[in-house]
Each structure stands twice: as C-alpha cells, then as structure tokens.
LOVEXPA-113284 format. One line per 3 residues: number of its first residue (from 1); for each residue z, x, y of N, C-alpha, C, O, CB. Coordinates in pm, whole numbers. Last residue first. Glycine has a CB too. Example, Ala and Ser with C-alpha at 12.3 -4.5 7.8 and 13.67 -1.06 7.14 Angstrom:
2> 708,1285,-225,714,1367,-106,787,1290,3,804,1341,114,572,1408,-60 ~ 780,1319,-569,780,1230,-450,780,1320,-330,846,1424,-332,905,1131,-447;
//
This chain:
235> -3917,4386,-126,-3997,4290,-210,-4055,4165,-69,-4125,4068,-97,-3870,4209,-360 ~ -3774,4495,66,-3878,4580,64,-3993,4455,-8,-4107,4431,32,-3839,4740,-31 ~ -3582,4281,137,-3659,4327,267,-3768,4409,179,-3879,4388,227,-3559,4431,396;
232> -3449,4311,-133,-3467,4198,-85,-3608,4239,56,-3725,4209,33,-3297,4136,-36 ~ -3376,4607,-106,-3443,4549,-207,-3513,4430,-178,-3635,4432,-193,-3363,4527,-303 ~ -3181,4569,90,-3278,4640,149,-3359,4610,31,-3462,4565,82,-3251,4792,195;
229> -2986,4387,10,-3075,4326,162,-3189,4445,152,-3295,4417,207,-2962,4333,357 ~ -2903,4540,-202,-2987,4478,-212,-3025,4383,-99,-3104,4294,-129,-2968,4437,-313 ~ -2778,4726,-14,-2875,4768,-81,-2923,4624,-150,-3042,4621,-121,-2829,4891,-176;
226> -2562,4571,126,-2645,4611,197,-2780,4702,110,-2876,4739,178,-2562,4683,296 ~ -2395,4530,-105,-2490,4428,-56,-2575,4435,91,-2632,4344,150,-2408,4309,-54 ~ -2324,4785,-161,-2379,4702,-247,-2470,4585,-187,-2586,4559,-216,-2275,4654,-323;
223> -2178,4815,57,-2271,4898,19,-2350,4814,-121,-2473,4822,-126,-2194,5050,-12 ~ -1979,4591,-11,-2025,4619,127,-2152,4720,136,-2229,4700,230,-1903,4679,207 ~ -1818,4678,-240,-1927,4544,-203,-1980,4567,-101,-2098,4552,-131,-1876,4402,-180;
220> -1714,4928,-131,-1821,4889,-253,-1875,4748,-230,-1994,4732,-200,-1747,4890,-410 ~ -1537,4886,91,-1709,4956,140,-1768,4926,-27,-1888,4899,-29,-1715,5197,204 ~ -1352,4812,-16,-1420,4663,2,-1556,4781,44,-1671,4745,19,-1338,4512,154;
217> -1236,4948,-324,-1243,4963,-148,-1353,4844,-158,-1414,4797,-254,-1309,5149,-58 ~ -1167,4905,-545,-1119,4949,-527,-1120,4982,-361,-1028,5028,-293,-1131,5004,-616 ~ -1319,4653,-785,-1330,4760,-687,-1217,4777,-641,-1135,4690,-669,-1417,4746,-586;
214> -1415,4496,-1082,-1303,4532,-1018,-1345,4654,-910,-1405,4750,-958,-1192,4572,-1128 ~ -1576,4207,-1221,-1572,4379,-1159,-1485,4349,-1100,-1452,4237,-1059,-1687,4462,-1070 ~ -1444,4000,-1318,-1624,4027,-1351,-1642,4188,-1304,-1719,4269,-1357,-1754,3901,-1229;
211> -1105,3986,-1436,-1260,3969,-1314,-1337,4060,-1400,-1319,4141,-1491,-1250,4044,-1108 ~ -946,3924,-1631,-1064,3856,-1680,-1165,3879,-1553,-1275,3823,-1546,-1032,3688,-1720 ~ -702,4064,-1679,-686,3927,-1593,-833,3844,-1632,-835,3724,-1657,-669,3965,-1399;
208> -760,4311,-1724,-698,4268,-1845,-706,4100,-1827,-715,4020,-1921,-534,4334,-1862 ~ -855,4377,-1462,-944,4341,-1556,-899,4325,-1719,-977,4326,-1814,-1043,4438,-1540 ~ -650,4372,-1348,-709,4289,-1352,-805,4230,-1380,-849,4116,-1361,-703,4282,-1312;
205> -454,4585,-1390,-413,4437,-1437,-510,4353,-1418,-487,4241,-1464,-299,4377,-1370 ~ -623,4815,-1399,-599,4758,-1509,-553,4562,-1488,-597,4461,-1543,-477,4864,-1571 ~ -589,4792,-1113,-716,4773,-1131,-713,4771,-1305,-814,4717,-1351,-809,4892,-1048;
202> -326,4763,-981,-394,4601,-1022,-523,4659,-1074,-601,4565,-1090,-426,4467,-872 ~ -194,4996,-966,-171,4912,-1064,-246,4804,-1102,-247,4753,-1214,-73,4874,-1047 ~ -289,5064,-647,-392,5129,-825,-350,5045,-905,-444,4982,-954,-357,5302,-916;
199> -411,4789,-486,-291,4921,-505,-365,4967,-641,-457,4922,-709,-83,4868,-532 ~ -637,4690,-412,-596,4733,-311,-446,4858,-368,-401,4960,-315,-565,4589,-215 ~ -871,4589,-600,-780,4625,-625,-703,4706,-527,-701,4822,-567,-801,4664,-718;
196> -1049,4265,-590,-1005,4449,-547,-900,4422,-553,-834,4321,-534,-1038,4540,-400 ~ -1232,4125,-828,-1097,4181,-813,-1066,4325,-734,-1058,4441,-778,-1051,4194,-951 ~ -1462,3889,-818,-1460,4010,-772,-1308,4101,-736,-1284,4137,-621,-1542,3989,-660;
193> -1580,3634,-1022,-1421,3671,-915,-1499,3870,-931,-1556,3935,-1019,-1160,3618,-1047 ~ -1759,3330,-1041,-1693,3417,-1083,-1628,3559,-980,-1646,3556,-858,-1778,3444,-1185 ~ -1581,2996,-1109,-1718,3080,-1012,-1642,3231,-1106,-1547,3245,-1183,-1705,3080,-747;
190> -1457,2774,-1264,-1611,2832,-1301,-1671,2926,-1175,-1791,2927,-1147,-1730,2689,-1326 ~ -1251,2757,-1202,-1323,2675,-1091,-1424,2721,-1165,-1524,2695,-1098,-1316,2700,-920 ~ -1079,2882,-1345,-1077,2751,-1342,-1173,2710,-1248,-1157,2592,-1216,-954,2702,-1317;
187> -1125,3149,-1227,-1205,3134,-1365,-1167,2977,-1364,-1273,2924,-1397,-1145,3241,-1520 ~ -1021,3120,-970,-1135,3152,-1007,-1206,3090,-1141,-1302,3015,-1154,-1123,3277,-1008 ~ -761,3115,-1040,-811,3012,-987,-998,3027,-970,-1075,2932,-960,-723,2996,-850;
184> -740,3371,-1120,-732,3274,-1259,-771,3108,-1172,-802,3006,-1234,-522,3281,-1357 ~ -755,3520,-900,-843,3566,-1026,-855,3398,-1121,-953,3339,-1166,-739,3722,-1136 ~ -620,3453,-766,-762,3434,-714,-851,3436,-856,-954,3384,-899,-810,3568,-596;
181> -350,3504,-857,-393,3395,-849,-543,3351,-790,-575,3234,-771,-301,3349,-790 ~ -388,3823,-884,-406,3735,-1020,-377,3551,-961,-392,3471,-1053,-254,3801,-1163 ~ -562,3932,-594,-411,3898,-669,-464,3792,-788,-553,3708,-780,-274,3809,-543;
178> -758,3940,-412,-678,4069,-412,-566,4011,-534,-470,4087,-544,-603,4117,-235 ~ -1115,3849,-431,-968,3849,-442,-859,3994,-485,-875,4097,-552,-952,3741,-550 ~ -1406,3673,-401,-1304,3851,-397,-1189,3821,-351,-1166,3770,-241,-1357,3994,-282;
175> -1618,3504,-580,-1488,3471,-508,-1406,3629,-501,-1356,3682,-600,-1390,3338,-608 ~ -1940,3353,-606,-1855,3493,-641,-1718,3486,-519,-1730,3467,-398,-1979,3663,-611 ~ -2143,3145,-723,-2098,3184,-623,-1988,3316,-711,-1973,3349,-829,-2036,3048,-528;
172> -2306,3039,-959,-2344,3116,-876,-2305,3145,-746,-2387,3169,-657,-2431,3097,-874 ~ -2115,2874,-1080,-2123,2997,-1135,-2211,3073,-1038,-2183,3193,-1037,-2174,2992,-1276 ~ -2091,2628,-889,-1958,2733,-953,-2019,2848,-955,-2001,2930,-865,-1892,2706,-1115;
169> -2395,2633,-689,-2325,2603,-798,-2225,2748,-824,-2238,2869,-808,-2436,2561,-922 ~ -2348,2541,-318,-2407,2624,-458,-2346,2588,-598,-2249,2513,-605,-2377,2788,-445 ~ -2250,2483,-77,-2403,2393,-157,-2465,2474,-257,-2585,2484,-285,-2547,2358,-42;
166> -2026,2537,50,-2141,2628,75,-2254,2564,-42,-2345,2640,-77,-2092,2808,51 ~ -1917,2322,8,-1904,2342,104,-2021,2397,129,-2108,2349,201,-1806,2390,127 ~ -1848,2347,-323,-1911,2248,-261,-1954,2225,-91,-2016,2124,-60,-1834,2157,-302;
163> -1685,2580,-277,-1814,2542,-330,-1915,2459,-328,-2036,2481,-329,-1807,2534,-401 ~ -1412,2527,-137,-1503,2611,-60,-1661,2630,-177,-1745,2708,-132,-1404,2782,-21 ~ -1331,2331,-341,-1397,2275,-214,-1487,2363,-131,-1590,2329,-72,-1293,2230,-124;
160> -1309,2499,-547,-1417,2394,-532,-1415,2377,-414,-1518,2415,-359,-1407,2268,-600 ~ -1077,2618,-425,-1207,2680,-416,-1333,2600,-487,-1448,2644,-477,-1191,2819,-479 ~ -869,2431,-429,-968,2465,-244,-1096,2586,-306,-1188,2628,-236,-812,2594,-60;
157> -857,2391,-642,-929,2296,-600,-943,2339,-512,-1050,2302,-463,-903,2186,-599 ~ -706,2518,-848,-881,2567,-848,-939,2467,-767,-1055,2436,-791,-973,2566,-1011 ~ -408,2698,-831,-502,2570,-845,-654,2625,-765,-691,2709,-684,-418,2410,-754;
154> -317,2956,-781,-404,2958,-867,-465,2818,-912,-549,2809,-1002,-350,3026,-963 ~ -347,2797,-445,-437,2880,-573,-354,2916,-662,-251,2907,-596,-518,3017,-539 ~ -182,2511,-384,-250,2664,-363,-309,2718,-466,-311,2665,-577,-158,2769,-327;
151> -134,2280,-454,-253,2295,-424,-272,2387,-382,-380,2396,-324,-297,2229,-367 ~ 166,2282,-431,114,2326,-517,-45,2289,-547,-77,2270,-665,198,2302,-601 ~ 231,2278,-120,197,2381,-173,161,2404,-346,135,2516,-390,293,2450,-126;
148> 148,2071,110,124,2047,-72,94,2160,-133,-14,2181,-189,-2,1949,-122 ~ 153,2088,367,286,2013,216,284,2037,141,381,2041,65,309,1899,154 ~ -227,2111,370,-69,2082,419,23,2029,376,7,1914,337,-52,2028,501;
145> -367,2347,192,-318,2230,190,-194,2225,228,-92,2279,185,-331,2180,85 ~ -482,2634,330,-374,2597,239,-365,2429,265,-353,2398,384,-225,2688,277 ~ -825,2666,394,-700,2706,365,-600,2625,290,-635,2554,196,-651,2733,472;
142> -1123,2732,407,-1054,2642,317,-905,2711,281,-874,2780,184,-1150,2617,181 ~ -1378,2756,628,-1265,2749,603,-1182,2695,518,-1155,2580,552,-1242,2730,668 ~ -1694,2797,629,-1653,2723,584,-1462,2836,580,-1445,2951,540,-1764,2669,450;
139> -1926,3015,721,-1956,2829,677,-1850,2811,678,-1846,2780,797,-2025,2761,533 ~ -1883,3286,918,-1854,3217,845,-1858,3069,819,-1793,2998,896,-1783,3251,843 ~ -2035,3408,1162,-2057,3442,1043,-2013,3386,915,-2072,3416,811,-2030,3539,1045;
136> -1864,3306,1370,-2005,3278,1350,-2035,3307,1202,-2060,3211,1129,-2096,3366,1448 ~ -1626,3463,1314,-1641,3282,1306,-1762,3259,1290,-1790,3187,1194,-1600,3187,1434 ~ -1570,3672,1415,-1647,3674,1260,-1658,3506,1226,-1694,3453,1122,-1534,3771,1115;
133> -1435,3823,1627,-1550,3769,1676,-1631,3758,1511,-1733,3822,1487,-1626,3877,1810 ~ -1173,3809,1650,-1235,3944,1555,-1397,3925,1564,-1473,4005,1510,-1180,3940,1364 ~ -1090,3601,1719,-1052,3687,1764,-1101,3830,1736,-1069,3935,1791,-952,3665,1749;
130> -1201,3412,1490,-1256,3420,1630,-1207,3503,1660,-1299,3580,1633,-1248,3331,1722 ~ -1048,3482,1281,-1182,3515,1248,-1231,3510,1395,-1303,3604,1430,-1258,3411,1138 ~ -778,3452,1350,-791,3542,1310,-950,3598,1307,-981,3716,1324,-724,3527,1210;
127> -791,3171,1346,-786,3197,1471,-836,3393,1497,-891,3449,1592,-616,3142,1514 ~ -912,3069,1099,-957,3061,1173,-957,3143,1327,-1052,3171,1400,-940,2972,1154 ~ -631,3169,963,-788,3234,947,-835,3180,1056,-799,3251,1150,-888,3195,812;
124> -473,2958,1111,-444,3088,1130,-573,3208,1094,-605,3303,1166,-316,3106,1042 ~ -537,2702,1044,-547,2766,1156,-568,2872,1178,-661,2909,1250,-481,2757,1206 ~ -550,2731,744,-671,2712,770,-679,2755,962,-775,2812,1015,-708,2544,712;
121> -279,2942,649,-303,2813,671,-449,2851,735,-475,2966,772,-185,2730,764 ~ -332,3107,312,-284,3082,433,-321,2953,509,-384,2864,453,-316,3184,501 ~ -481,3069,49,-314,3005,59,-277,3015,224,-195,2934,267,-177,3122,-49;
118> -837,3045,136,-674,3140,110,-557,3021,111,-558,2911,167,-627,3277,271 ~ -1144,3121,125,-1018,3046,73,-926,3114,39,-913,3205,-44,-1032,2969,-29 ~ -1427,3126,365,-1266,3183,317,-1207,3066,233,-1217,2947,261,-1146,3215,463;
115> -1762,3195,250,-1651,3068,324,-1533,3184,299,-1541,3291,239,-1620,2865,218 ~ -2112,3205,339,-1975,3273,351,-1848,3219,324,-1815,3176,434,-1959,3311,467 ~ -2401,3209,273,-2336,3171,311,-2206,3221,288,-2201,3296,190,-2364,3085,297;
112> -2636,3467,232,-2511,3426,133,-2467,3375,266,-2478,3446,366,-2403,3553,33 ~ -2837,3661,350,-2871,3546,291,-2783,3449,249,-2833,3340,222,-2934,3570,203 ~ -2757,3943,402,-2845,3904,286,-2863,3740,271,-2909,3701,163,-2776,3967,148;
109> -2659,3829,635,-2767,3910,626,-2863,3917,507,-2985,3905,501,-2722,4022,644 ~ -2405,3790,528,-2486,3645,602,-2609,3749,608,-2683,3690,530,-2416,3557,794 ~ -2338,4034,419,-2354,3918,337,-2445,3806,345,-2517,3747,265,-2254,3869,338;
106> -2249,4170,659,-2396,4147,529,-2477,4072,428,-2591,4056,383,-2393,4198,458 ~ -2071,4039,749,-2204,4037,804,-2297,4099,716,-2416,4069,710,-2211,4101,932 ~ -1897,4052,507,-1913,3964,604,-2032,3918,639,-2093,3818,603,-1866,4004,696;
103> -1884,4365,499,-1923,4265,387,-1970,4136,451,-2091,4116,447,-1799,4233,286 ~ -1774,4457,749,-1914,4459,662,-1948,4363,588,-2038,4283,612,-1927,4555,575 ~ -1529,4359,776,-1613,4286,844,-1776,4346,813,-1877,4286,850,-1563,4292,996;
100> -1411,4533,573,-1400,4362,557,-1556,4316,666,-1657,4256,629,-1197,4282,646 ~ -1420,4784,625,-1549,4725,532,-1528,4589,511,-1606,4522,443,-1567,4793,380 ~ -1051,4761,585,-1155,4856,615,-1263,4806,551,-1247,4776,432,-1130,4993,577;
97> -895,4497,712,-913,4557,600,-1000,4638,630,-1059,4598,731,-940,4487,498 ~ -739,4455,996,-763,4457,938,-828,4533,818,-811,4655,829,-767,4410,979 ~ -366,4355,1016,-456,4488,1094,-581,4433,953,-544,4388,844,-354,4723,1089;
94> -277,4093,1263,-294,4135,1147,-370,4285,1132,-430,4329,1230,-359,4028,1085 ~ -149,4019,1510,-100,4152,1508,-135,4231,1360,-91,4339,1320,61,4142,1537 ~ -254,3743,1525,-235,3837,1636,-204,3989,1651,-219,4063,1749,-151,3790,1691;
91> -119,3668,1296,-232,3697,1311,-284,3786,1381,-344,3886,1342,-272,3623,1332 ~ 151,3610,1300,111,3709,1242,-49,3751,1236,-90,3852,1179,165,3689,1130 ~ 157,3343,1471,174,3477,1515,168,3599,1425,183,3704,1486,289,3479,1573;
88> 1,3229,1249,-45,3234,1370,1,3318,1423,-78,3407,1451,-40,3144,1434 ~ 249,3196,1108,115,3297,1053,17,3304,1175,-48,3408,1184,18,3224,904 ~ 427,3060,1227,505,3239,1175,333,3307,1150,300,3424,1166,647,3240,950;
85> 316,2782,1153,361,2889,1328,368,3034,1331,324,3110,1418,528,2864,1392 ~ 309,2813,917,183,2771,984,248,2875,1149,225,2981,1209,158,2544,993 ~ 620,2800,862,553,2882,804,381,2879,872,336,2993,862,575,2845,651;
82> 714,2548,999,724,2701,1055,658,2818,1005,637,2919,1072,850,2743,1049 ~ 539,2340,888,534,2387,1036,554,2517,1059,475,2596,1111,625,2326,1117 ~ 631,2420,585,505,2431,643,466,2466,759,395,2563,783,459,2347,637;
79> 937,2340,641,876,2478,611,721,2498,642,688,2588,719,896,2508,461 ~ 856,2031,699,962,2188,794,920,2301,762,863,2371,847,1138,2220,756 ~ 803,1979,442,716,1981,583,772,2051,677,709,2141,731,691,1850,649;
76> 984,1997,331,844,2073,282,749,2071,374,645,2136,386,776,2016,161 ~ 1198,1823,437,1179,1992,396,1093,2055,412,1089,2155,484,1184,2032,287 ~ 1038,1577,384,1097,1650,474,1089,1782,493,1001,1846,551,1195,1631,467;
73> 1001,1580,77,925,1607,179,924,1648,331,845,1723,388,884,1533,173 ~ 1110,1716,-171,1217,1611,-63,1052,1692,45,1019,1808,67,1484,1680,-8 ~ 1080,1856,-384,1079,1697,-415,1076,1628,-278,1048,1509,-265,1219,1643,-504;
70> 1167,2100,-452,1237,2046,-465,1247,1880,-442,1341,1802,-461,1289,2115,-420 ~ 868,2251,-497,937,2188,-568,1055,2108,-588,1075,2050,-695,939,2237,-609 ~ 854,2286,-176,774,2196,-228,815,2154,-365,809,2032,-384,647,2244,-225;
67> 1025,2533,-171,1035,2420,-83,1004,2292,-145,1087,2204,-167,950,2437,28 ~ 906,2656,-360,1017,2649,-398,1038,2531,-315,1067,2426,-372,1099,2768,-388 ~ 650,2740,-189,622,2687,-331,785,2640,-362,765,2531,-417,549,2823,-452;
64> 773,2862,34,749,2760,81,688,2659,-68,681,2537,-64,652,2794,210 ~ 818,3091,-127,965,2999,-50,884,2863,-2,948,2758,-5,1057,3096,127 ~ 606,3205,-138,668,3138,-253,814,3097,-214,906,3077,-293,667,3234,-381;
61> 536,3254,74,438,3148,45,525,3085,-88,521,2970,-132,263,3211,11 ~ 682,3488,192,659,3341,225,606,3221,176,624,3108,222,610,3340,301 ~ 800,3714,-24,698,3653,11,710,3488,62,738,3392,-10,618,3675,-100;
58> 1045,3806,-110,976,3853,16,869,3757,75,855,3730,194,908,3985,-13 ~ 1374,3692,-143,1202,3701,-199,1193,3718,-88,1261,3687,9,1099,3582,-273 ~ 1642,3661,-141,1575,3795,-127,1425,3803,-164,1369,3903,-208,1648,3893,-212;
55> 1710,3420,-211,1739,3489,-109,1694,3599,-45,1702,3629,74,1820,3507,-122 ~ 1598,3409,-490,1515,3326,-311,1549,3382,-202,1473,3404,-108,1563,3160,-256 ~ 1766,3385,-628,1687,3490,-634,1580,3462,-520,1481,3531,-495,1632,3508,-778;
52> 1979,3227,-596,2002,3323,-565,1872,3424,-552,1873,3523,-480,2096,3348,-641 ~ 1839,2878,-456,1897,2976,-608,1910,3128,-554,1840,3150,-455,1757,2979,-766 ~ 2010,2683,-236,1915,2795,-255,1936,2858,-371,2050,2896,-396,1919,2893,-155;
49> 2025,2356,-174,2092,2416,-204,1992,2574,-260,1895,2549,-332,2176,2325,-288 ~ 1977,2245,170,1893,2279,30,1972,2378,-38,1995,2483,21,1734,2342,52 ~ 2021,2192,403,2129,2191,327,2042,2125,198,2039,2012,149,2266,2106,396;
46> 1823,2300,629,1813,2133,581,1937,2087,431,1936,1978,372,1605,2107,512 ~ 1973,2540,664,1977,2426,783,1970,2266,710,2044,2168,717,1825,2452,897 ~ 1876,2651,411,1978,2589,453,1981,2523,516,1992,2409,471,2041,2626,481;
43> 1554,2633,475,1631,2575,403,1788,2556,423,1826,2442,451,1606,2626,307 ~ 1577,2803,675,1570,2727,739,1590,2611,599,1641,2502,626,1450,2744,838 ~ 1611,3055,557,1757,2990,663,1730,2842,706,1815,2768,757,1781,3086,836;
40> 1375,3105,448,1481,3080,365,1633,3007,396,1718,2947,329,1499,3197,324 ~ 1211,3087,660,1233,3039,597,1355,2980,545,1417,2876,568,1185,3081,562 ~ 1357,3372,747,1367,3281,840,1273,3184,756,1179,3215,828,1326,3327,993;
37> 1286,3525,491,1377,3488,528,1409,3390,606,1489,3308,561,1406,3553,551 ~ 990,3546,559,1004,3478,358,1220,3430,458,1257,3314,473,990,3725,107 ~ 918,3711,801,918,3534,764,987,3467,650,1031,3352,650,779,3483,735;
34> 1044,3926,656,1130,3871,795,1072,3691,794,1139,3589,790,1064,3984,983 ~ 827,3996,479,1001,3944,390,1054,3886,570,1110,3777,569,1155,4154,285 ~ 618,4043,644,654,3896,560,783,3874,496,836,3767,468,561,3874,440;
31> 603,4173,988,657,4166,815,737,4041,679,845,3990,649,766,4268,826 ~ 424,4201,1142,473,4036,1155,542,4060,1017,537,3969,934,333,3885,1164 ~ 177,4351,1116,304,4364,1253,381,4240,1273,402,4184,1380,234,4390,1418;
28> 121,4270,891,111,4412,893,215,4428,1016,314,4501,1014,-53,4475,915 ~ 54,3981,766,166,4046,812,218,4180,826,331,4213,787,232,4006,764 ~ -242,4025,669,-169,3923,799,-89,3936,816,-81,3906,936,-150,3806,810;
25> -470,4254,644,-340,4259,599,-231,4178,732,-174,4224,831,-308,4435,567 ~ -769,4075,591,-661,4184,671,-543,4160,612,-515,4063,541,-637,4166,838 ~ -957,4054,380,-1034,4042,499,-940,4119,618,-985,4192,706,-1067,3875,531;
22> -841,4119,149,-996,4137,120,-1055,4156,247,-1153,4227,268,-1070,4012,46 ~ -567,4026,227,-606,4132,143,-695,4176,191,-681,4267,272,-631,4112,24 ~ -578,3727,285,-492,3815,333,-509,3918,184,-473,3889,70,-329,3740,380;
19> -840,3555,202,-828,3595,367,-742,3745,339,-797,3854,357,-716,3452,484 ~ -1139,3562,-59,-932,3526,-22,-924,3628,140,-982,3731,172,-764,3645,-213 ~ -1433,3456,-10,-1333,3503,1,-1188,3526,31,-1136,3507,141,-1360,3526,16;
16> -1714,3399,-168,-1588,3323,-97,-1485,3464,-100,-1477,3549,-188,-1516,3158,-204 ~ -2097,3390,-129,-1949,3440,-105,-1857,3378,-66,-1863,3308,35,-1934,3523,-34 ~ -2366,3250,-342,-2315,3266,-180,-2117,3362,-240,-2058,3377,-347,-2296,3020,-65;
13> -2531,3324,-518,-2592,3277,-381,-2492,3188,-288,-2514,3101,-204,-2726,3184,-413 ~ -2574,3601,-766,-2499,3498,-665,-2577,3414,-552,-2685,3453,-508,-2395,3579,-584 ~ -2699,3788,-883,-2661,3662,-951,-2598,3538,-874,-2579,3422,-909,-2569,3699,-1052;
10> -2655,4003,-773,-2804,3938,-812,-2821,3847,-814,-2920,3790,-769,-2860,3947,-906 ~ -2393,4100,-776,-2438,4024,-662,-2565,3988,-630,-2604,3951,-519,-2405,4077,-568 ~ -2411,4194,-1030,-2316,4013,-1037,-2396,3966,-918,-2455,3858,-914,-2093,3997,-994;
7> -2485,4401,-1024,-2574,4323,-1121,-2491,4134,-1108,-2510,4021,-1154,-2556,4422,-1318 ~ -2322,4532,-892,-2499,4520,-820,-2584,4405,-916,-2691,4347,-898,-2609,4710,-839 ~ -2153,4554,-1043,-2130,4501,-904,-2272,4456,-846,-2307,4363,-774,-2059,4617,-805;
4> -2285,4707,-1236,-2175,4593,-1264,-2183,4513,-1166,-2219,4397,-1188,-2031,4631,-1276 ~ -2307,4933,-1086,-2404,4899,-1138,-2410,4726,-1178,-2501,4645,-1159,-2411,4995,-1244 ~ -2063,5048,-1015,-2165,5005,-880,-2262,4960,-972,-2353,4933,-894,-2229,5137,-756;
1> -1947,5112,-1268,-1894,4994,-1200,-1987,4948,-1088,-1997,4828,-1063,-1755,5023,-1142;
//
C-alpha cells in the first residue's frame, strides 16, 4: 500500500482535503447528535412536520439535508445560521487528527498547493485553521454552500471549485477523505481520492467504493510525502 501511495503522490500537483476527519474531529467537545438535535427542535419551532427517523439522527449535516428538502427556504436558512453558529463553537474545542498538520506542511513543502473541501461551513475551517496557526499553509477554502445543502458533497462542485482554485487539472490533484461522500464526489469530479480509513470497517468499504489507496493513519501520507520532498531535494 506505501508503494500505491507513493506512486499516486508522483502523480499529483496539488492536495484537497475533507476538513472533519482527515484534519480534526469538529465535534469532539461539541457532540454532534446534541447539535443534530437542537436542530431538529428548531424545525419544530418553524412547525416542520418531522419524520420519525430524524428525531434521532445524529448527524447535523443530514438534518440540515432534510431541512433543505423540504422546499421552504426560510427554514433552510434557520438551520444553516444555527448549524454555521453550533460549528464555530465546535471548533474551538475540535481535537485534532494525528499527522493532520504534517501532511499540511509537507505538502506546501513539497510544492502542492493545498485547499480544504468540506460540507462544513467555510467560517468554521477557516477559523479552525488560524487557531492552529495552518491558514498560511492553505490556498483555498471551499466549504459548504449557504442553503444549499444539496451542493454538499457527494455533489462534485465545491471540489471543482477547490480545483480550479489551486490551477491544476482534475486528475492531477488528489482529494483525502474520510467517508463514501468524498469518495464518490471525487470520482465525479475526475480527481483522484485518498480514503482514510479512520474506523476499520471503512477500509474494505472503501476500496469496494473505488479510492486509489486507502490508509489508515494520516502519518502514511505524511511520511510519504516527506520522502518524496527528500527525492525531489536529492534530484
């Protein structure tokens, strides 16, 4: 697999990366089923009628996808605000990934412009990346489209945009992702996808999913692309 890995990041000339996984875990002291809920109340409030299985989703982002299907913009903009507010303060308390901020700075070391694309909001990385002092190191922010949660990933358009951003072509950029919507928004965008696998189950699911390599700790890319900076430096 380090061979695999060494042989994609030959091939690249620049890095994108999904924020909440690859870079920190954003609701580590901010637990996302407590946002996915206060959400979920806040539908009521707007006397949205709720399907039962909502009640109990954990994840925020797909209450705020449910929001957005029901049509009524209002709403969808309520949820956004609070969901944008809830991640900002989950920032503050995100823990982050081990070898995230390697990769990072190696990356820009080797040469690779950098961007994020995540479903989170574009504030909240941002605020997350200055606070961790990694703003410098990164071209380009491409978070969640405001309202318009079905312009999240697995749509393939914020990661064109984070392509066209960093001035490379699809295929010679490389996108690391923690979840089958990076993966398949990936392969619609023509770049190609680096799948960590942060729990064991995803490292079958995701190369059944179609990534180019699958790792298991971010120190593999991260050692990887500090050996070829040193290849690069010897040639």
């Amino acid at each position: 697999m380090t061979t695999d890995l060494h042989r994609l990041l030959a091939e690249i000339d620049a890095v994108l990366l999904d924020f909440d996984g690859p870079i920190c875990s954003v609701f580590a002291g901010y637990p996302a089923p407590q946002v996915a809920a206060d959400l979920v109340d806040m539908l009521h409030r707007h006397n949205v009628e709720v399907a039962p299985d909502l009640i109990q989703e954990p994840d925020p982002l797909e209450v705020l996808r449910r929001a957005g299907a029901t049509g009524d913009q209002d709403t969808t903009r309520a949820v956004e605000d609070a969901l944008c507010a809830a991640e900002l303060q989950a920032v503050e308390t995100a823990e982050p990934t081990p070898y995230s901020r390697e990769v990072i700075v190696a990356a820009r070391q080797a040469g690779f412009p950098v961007a994020i694309v995540s479903n989170n909001s574009a504030g909240a990385v941002k605020a997350y990346l200055t606070a961790h002092r990694l703003d410098t190191h990164v071209t380009r922010v491409v978070g969640r489209a405001y309202a318009v949660p079905e312009q999240m990933k697995p749509n393939p358009a914020p990661i064109r945009e984070a392509v066209q951003a960093v001035g490379a072509l699809p295929s010679r950029c490389v996108l690391v992702g923690d979840s089958l919507t990076d993966i398949d928004g990936a392969r619609a965008a023509g770049v190609q996808v680096i799948g960590y696998a942060n729990r064991p189950y995803k490292v079958k699911t995701f190369r059944a999913a179609g990534a180019d390599v699958v790792v298991t700790s971010m120190r593999e890319i991260a050692d990887s692309l500090v050996e070829r900076l040193d290849e690069v430096s010897v040639a």
